[in-house]
N, C-alpha and C positions, 0 to 999 in steps of 0.2 A: 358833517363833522363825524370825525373818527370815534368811536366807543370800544373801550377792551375790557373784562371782567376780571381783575384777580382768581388767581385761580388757587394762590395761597394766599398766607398773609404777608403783607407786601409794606415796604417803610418806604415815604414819598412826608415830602416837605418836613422833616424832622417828626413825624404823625405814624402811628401803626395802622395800618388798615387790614381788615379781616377780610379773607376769602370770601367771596362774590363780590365785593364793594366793583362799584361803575366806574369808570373813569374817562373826561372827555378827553382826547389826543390833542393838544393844541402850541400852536409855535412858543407862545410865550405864558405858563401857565400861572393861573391864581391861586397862590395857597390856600386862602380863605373859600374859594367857589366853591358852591353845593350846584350839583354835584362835582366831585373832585378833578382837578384837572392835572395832567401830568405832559409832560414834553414828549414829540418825537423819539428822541432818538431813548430816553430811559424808557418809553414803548415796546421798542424796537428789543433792547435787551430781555426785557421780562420776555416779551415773548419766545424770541430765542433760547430762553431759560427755561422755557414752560411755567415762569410763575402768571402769564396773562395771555385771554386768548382773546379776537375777533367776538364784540359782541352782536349775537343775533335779533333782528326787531322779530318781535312777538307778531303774530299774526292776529288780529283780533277779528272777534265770534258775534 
């Protein structure tokens, strides 16, 4: 599954979300889902926008 990080603060399901918030990429998203999920292609804009980038997995120690 796809993950993007806000990179400002970003408005998804009538809801404000504050910069770093997670978000899963998914065809048909849930409003209510923890963690948040948003569609394709409103992905695809943020990103283009610069408000959302490619989130990276943490390497763990």
């Amino acid at each position: 599954m796809r993950k993007i990080i806000a990179t400002t603060d970003v408005l998804a399901h009538e809801n404000r979300f504050p910069k770093g918030t997670g978000f899963h990429v998914v065809d048909t998203p849930d409003p209510k889902a923890k963690p948040p999920q948003i569609d394709r292609a409103t992905a695809e804009v943020w990103g283009r926008n610069g408000w959302a980038e490619a989130a990276t997995e943490k390497a763990s120690t």
